[in-house]
LUMBADREN-818280 format. One line per 10 residues: number of its first residue (from 0); their letters; for each residue x, y, z of N, C-alpha, C. Coordinates in steps of 0.02 Angstrom, whole numbers. Example, Ala and Ser with C-alpha at 12.3 -4.5 7.8 and 13.67 -1.06 7.14 Angstrom:
2
0> AS> 660/-284/390/615/-225/390/660/-165/390; 642/-112/354/684/-53/357/645/2/394 $
END
This chain:
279
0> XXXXXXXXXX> -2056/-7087/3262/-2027/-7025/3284/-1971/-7005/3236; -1967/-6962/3197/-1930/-6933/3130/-1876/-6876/3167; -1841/-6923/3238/-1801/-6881/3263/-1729/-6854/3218; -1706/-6869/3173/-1677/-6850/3127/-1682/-6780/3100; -1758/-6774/3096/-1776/-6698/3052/-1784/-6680/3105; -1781/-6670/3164/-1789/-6631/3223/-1723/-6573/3231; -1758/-6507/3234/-1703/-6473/3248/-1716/-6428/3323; -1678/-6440/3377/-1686/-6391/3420/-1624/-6346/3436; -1663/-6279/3433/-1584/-6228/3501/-1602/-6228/3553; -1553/-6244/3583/-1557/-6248/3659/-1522/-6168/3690 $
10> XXXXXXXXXX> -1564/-6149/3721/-1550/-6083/3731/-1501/-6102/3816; -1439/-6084/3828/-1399/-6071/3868/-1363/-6012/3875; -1336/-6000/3945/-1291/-5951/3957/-1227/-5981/3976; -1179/-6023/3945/-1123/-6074/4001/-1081/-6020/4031; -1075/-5965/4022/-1035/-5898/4064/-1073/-5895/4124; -1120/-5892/4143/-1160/-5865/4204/-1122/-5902/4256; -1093/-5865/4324/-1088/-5877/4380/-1140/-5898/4410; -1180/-5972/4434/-1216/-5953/4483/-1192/-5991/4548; -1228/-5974/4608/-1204/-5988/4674/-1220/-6048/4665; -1150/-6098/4702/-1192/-6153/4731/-1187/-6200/4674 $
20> XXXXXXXXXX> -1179/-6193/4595/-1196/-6245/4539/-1189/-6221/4483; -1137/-6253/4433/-1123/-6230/4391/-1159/-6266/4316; -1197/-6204/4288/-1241/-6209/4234/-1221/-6250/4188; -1153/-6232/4166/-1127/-6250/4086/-1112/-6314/4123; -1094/-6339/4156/-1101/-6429/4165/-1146/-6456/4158; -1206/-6436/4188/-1265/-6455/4179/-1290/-6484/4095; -1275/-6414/4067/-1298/-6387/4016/-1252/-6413/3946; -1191/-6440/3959/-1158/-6472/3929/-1170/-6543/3913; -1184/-6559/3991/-1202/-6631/3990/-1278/-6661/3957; -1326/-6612/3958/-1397/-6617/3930/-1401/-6609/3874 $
30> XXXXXXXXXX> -1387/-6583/3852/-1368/-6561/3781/-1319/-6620/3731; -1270/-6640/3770/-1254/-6703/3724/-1298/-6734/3719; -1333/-6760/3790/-1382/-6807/3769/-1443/-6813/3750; -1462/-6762/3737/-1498/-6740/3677/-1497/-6744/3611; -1455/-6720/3589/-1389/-6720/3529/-1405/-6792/3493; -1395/-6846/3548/-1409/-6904/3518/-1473/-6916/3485; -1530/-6869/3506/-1604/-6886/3487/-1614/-6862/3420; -1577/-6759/3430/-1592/-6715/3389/-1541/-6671/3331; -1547/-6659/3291/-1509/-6593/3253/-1514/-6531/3337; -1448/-6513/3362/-1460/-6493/3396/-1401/-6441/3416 $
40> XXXXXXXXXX> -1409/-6362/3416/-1375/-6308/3428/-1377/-6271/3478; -1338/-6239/3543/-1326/-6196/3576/-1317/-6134/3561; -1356/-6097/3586/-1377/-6018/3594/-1381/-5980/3648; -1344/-5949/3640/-1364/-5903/3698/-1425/-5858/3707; -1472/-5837/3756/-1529/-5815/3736/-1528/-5757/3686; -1468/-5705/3687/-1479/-5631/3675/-1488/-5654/3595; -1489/-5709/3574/-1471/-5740/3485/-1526/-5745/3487; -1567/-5792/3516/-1642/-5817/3516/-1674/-5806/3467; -1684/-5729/3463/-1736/-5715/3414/-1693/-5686/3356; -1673/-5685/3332/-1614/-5709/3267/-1609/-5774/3239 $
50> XXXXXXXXXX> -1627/-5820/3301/-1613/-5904/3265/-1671/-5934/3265; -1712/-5908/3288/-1753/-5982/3325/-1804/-5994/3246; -1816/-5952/3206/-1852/-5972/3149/-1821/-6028/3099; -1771/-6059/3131/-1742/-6094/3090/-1741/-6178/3118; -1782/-6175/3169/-1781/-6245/3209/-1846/-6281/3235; -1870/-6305/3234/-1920/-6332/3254/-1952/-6323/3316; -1897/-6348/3377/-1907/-6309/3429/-1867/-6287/3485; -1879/-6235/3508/-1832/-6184/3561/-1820/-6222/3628; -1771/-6256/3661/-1766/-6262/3726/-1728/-6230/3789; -1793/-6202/3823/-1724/-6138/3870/-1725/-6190/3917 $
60> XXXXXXXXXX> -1655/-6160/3912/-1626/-6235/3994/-1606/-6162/4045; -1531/-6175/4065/-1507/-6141/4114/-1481/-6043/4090; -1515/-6016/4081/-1494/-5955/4029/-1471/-5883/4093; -1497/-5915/4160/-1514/-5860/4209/-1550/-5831/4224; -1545/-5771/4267/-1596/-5744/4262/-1624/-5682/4207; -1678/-5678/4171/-1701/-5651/4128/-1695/-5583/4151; -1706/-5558/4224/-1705/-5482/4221/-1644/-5441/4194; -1611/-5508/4174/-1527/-5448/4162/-1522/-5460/4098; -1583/-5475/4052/-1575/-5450/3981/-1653/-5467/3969; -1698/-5431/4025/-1782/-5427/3998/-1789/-5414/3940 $
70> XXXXXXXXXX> -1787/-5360/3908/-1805/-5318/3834/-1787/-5388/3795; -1727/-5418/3781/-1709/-5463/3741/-1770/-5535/3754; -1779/-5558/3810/-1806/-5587/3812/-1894/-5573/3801; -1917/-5535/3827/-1981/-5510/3818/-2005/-5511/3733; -1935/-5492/3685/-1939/-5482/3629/-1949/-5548/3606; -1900/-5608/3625/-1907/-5671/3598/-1976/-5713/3616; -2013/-5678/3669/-2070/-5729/3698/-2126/-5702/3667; -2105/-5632/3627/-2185/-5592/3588/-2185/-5614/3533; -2106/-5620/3493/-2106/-5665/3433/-2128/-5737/3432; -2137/-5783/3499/-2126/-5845/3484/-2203/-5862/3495 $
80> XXXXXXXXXX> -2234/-5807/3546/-2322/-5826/3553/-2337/-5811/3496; -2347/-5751/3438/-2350/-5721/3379/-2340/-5774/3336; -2296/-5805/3287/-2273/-5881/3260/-2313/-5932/3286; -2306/-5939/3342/-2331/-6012/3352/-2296/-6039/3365; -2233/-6028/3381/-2176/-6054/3385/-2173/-6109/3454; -2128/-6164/3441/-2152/-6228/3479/-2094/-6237/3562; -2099/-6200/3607/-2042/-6183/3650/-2060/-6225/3702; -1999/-6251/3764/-1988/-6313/3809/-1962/-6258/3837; -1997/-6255/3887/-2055/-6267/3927/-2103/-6195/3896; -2159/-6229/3890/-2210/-6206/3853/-2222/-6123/3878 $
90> XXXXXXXXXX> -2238/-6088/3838/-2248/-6014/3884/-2306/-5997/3900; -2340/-6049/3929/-2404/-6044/3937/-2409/-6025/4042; -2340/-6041/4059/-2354/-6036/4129/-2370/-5967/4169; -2415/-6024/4233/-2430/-5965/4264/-2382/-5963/4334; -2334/-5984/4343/-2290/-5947/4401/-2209/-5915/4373; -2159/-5934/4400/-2098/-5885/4380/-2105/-5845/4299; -2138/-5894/4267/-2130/-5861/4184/-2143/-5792/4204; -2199/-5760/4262/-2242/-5706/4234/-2200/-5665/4332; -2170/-5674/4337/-2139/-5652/4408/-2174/-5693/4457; -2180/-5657/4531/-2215/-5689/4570/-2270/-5681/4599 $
100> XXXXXXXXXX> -2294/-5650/4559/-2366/-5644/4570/-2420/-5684/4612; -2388/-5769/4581/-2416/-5833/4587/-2418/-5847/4658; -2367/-5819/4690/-2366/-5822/4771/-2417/-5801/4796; -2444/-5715/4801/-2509/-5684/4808/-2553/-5710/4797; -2562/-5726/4749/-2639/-5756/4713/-2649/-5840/4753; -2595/-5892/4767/-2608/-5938/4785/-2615/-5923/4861; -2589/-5867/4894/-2600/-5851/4975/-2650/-5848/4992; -2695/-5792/4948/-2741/-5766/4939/-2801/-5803/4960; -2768/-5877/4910/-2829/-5938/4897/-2821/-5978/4958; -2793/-5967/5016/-2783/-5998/5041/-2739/-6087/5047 $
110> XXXXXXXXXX> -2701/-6067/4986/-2662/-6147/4984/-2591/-6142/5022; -2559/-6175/5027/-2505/-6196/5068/-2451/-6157/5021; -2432/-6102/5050/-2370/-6059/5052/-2352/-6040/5093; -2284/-6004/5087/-2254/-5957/5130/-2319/-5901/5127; -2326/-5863/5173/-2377/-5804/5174/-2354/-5741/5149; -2361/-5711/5091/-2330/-5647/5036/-2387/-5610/5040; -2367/-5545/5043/-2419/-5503/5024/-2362/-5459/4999; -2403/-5392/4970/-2361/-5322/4953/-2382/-5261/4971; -2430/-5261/5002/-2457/-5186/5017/-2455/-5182/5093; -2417/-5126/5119/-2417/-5094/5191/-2465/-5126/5216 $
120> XXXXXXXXXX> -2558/-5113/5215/-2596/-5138/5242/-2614/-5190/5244; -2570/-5228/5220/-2585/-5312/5211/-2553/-5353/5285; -2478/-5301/5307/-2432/-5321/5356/-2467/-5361/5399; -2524/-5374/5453/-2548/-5398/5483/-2580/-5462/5466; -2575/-5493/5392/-2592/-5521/5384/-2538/-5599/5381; -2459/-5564/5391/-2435/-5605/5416/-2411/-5631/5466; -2386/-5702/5498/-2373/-5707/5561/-2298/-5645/5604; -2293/-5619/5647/-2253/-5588/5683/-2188/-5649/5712; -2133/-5613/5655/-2089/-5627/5680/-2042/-5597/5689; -1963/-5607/5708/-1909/-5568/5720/-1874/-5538/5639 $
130> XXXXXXXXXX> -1887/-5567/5596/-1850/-5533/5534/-1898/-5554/5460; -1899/-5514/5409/-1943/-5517/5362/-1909/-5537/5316; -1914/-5563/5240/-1883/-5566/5198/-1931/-5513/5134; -1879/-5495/5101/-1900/-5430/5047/-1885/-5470/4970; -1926/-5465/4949/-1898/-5510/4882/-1949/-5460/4837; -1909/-5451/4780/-1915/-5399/4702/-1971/-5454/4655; -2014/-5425/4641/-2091/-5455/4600/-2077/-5501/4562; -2016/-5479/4529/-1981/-5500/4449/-1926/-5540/4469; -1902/-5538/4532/-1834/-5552/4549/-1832/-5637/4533; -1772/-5666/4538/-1743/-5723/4524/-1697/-5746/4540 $
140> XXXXXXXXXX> -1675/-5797/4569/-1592/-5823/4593/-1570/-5782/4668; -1623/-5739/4688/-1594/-5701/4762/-1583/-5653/4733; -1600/-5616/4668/-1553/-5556/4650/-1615/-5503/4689; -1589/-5456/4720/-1618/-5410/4776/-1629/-5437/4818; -1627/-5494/4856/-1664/-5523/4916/-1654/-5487/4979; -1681/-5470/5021/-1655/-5427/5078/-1695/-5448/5155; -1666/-5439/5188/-1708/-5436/5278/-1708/-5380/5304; -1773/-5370/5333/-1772/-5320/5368/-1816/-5350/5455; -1817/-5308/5499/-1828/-5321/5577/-1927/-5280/5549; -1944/-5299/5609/-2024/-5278/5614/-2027/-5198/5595 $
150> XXXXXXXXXX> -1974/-5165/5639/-1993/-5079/5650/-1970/-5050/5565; -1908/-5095/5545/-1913/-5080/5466/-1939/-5083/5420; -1975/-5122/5430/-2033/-5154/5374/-2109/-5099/5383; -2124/-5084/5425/-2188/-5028/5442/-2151/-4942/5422; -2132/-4943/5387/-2097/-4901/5379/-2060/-4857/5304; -2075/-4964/5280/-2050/-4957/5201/-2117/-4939/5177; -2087/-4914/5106/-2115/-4923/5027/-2090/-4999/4989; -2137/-5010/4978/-2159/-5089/4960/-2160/-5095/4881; -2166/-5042/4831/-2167/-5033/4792/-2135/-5107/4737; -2176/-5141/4694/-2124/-5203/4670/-2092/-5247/4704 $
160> XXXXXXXXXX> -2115/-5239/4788/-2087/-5316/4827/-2122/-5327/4857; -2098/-5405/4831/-2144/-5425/4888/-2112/-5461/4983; -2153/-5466/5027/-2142/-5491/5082/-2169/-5542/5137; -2127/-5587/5163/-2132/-5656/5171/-2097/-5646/5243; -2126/-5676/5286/-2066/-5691/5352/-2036/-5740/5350; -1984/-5744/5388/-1934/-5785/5380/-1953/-5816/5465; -1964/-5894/5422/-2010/-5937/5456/-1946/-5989/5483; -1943/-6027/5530/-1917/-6068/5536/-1936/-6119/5521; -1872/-6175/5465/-1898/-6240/5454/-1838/-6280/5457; -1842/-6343/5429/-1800/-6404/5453/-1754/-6423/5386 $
170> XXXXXXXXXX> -1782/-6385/5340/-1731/-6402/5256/-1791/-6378/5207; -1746/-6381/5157/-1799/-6367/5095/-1795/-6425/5073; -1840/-6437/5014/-1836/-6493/4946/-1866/-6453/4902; -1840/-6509/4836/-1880/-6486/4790/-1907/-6561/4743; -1961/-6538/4697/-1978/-6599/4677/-1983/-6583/4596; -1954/-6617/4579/-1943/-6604/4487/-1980/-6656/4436; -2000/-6595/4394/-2071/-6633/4342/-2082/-6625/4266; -2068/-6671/4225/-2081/-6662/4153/-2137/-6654/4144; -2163/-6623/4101/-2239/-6602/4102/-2286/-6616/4174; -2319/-6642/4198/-2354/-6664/4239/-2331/-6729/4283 $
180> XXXXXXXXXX> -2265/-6741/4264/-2249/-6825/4269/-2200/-6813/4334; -2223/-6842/4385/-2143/-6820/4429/-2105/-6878/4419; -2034/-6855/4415/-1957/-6902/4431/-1923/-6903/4476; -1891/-6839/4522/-1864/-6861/4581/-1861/-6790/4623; -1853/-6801/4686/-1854/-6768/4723/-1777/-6740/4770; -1776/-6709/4782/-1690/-6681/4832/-1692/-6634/4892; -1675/-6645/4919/-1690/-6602/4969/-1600/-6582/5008; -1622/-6513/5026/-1576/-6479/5076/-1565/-6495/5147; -1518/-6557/5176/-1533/-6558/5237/-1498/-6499/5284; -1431/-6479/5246/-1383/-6423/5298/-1425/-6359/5269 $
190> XXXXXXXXXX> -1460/-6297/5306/-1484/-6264/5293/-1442/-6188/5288; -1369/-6209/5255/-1321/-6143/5260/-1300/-6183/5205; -1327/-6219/5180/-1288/-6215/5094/-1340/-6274/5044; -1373/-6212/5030/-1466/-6218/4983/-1445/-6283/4931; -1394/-6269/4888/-1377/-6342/4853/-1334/-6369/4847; -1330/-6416/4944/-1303/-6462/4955/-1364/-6512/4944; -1356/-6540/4907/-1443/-6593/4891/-1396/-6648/4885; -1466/-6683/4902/-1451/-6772/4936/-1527/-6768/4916; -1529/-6869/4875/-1580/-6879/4854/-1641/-6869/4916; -1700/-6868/4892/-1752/-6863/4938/-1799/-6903/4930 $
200> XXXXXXXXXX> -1833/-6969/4974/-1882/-7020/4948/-1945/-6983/4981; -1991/-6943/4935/-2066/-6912/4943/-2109/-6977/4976; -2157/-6951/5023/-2203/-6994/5062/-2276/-6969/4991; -2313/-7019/5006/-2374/-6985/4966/-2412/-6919/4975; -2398/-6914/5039/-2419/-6838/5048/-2383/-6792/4999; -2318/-6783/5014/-2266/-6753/4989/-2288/-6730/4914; -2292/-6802/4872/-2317/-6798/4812/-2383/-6767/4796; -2432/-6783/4835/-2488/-6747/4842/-2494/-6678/4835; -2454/-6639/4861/-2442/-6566/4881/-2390/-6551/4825; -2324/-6572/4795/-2301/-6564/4729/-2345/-6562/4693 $
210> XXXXXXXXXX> -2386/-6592/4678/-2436/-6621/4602/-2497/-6570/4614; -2502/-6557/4659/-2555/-6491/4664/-2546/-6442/4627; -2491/-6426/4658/-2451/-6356/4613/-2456/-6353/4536; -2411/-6417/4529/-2393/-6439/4438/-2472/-6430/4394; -2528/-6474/4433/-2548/-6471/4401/-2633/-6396/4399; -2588/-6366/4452/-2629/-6286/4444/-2593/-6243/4383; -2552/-6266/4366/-2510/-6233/4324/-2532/-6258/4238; -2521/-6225/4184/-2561/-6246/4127/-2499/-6264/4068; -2464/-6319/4105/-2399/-6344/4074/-2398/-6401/4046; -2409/-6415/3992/-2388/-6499/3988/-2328/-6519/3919 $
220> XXXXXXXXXX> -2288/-6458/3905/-2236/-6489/3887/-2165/-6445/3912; -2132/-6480/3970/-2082/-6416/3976/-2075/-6481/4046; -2023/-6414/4098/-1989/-6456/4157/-2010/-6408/4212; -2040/-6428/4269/-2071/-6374/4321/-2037/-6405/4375; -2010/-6378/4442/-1960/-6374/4491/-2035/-6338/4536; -2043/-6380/4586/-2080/-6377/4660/-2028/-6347/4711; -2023/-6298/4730/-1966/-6290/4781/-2023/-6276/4835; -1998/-6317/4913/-2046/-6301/4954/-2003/-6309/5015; -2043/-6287/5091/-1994/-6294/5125/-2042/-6335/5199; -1994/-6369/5231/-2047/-6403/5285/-2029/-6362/5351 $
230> XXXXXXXXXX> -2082/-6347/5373/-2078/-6320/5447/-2064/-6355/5494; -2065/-6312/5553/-2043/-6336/5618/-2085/-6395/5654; -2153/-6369/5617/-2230/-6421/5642/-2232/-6470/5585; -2211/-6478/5555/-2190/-6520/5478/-2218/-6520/5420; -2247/-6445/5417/-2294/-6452/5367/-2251/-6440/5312; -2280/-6442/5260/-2247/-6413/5183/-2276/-6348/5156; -2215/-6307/5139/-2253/-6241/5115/-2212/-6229/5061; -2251/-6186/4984/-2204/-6196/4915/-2190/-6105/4954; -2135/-6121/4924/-2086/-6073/4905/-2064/-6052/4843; -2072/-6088/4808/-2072/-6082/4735/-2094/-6125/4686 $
240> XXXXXXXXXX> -2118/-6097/4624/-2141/-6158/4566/-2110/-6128/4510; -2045/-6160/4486/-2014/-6131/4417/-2005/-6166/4369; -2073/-6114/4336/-2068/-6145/4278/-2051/-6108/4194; -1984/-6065/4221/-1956/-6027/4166/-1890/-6079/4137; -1841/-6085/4207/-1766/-6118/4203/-1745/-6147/4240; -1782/-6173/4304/-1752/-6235/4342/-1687/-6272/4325; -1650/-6264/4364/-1568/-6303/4375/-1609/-6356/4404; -1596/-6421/4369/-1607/-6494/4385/-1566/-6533/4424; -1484/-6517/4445/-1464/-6531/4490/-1451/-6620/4461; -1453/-6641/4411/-1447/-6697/4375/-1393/-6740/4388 $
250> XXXXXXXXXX> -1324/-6706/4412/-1265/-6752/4434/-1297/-6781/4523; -1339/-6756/4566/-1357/-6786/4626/-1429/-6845/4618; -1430/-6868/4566/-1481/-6924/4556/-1424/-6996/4527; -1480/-7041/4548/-1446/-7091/4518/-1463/-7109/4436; -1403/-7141/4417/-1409/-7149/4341/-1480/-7164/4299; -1482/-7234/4342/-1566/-7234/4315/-1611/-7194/4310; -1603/-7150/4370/-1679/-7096/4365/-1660/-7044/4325; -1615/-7034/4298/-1579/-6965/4277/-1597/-6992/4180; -1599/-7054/4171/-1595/-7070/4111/-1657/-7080/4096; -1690/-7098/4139/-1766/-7078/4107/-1811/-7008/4123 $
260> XXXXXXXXXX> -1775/-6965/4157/-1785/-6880/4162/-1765/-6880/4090; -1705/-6894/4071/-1697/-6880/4020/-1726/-6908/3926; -1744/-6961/3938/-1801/-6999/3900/-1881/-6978/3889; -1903/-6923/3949/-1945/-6893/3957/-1940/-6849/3929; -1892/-6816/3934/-1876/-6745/3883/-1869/-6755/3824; -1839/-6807/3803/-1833/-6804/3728/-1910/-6842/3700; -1943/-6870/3721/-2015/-6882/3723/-2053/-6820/3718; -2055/-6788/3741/-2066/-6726/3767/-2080/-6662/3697; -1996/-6657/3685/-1981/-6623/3637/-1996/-6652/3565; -1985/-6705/3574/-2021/-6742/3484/-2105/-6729/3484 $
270> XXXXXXXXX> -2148/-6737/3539/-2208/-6718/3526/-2211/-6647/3504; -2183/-6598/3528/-2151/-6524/3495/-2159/-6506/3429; -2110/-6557/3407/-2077/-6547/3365/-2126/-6578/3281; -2157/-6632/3327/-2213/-6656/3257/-2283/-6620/3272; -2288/-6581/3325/-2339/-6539/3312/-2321/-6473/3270; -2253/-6449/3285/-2231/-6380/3247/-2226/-6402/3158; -2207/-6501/3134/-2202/-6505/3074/-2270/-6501/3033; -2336/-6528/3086/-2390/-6547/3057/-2439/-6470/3047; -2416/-6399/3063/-2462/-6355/3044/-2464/-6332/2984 $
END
């Protein structure tokens, strides 16, 4: 491994406010240890496509959410399919990369989700409850998230959102994955503060229904985040599969598992990186 000649930018935002967890720690701390593997520079995305011809390969970690500088980004992901260019997590995915589409289409199929549709005449196709949740196609991090009651929802224009009821359950988790490989799991037990996470030990089922997802998805070099939530009857339903920028939540694991998440990645990124030297 000729980690020496390895050059990556790690694409960050350490300014971004987000709720609940702060990026540039994260993003500070990954990045050193990286550092140790690689020639290795911080970028902010809006640079991206200004720098990235100069590195081997691109890693977007925590940058935010993309809708609040689409054009910039859209620009860097047409240049980087175009090149050939060698990017972590691969842009080959099919859920958050492309909005949420992935929700619909997996409802559709009948697999274990929350129940989304978007069109007025679809309404009946979810269960009746006391309040709806409204979430934006493209949206990310909660940005637009909204509730509305039954008589409001028959009523709207749906236009670009989508809608989900707001189901009762017992906590979320999530289950986090280097390419195809899972490492650890966390879950939400207080359900009024999303990342208070405490490790989570997955039953085989659990894993079963993570690894479904991961591997419906056409990823095998990058980091994919299972967010799902367990019901009242205990089932598991995804709520999300992100695989644009997942916050890893890396200070709530223990050392060991965190060091080979992180051994995985730099594994990860050197296969990258001697496929981007060998064309």
């Amino acid at each position: 491994m000729s980690d020496v000649r390895t050059r990556v930018l790690y694409l960050t935002d350490l300014t971004y406010q987000a709720r609940g967890r702060r990026y540039c720690d994260e993003d500070i701390q990954l990045s050193a240890d990286l550092r140790q593997h690689f020639v290795l520079a911080l970028c902010h995305p809006l640079d991206a496509l200004d720098l990235m011809d100069d590195f081997d390969v691109v890693v977007v970690r925590n940058t935010g959410p993309v809708i609040h500088y689409q054009q910039a980004y859209d620009a860097f992901t047409r240049r980087a399919r175009d090149a050939g260019a060698k990017v972590f997590t691969e842009l080959t995915g099919k859920a958050d990369q492309r909005g949420k589409q992935y929700l619909l289409d997996l409802f559709a199929a009948g697999l274990p989700v929350i129940p989304t549709i978007e069109r007025p005449d679809e309404i009946k196709r979810l269960p009746s409850v006391q309040e709806y949740v409204l979430k934006p196609k493209m949206g990310a991090d909660s940005v637009g998230l909204r509730f509305v009651g039954p008589e409001d929802l028959n009523s709207m224009e749906l236009d670009g959102t989508l809608v989900q009821p707001r189901i009762d359950i017992t906590y979320e988790v999530s289950f986090y994955f280097v390419g195809r490989t899972f490492h650890y799991a966390l879950y939400a037990p207080d359900q009024e503060s999303r990342w208070g996470l405490e490790p989570y030990p997955p039953t085989d089922a659990d894993l079963r229904f993570a690894q479904m997802f991961v591997d419906w998805n056409t990823i095998d070099y990058g980091i994919q985040r299972v967010d799902a939530c367990r019901t009242v009857d205990g089932d598991l339903l995804l709520v999300e599969l992100e695989d644009l920028n997942p916050f890893l939540s890396l200070d709530r694991i223990a050392p060991a598992q965190r060091q080979a998440f992180v051994d995985d990645v730099v594994a990860s990124i050197a296969h990258l990186a001697d496929a981007a030297r060998s064309r």
